[in-house]
N, C-alpha and C positions, 0 to 999 in steps of 0.2 A: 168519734174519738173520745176518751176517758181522759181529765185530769186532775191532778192528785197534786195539791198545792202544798208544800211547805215551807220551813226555816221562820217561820214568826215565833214571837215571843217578848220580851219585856227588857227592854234595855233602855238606859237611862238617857237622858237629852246629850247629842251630840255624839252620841255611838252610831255605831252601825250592826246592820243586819244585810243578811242575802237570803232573799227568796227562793226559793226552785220552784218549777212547774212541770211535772214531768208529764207526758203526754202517750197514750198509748195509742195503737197503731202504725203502718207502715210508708203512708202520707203524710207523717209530719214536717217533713220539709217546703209543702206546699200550701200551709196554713199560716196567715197573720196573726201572730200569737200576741195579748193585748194584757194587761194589768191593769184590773180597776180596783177600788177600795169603797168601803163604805163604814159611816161612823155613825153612833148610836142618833138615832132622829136626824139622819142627811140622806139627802138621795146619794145613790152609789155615785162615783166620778171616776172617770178615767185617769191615767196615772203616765202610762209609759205603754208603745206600741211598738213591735219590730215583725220588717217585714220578711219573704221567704229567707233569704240568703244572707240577712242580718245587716245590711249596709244601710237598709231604711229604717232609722228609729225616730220614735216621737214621744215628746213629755209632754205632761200639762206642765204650766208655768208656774206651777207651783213645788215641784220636785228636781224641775232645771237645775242642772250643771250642782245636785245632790244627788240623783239618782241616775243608774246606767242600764240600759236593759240590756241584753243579750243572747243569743244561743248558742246549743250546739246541737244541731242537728243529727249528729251521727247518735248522740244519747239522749234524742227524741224529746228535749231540755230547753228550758227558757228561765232565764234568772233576773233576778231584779235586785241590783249590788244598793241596798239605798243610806248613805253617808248623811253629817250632818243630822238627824235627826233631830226634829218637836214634836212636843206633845201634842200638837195638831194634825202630824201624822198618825196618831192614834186610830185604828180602822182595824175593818175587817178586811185582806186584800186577799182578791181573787185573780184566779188566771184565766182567761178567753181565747178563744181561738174561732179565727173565721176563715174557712174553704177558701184557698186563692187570693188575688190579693185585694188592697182595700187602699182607696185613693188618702191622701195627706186630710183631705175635709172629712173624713166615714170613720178613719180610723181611732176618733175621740166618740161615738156613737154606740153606747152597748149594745141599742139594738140590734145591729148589726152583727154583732158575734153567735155565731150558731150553739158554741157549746164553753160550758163553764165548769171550773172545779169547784169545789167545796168552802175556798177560803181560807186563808189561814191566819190568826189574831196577831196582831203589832202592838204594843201598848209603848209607849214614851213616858217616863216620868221625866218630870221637872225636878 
């Protein structure tokens, strides 16, 4: 599977943004589609993960009850609504997707994600 991250860009502290992730092929719906980020000199970190049918979501506690993941499976689609903003969200955030699904412990693991998009740049000002 192919995915093609967008909706980043530069908005000011306490705005928002909405990601997309679009996904190509015809098993999209049976993919754990995950959201990590990574900022200049940090290891990448996980963000937000949702599972096939969208009822299982997970955040790092760092984006809790700011950030909402979601999809839509019928437009092969995974979003990332993320509110409240800081400049310590500042990253590169990319989309992941792992074949089947991925237990509450696995799903903060990049390793585990088979396949990754491109990224797309977030900047916060203060």
């Amino acid at each position: 599977v192919q995915l093609q991250a967008s909706g980043g860009g530069l908005v000011q502290a306490g705005g928002s943004l909405r990601l997309s992730c679009q996904a190509s092929g015809r098993t999209f719906g049976t993919y754990t589609m995950g959201w990590f980020r990574q900022a200049p000199g940090k290891e990448r970190e996980f963000v937000a993960a949702i599972g096939w049918g969208g009822e299982n979501t997970y955040y790092a506690d760092s984006v809790k009850g700011r950030a909402t993941i979601s999809r839509d499976n019928a437009k092969n689609t995974v979003y990332l609504q993320m509110n409240s903003l800081k400049p310590e969200d500042t990253a590169v955030y990319y989309c992941a997707a792992y074949r089947f699904s991925l237990g509450s412990n696995s799903v903060p693991d990049a390793s585990r994600y088979d396949y990754w998009g491109q990224g797309t740049q977030v900047t916060v000002s203060s």
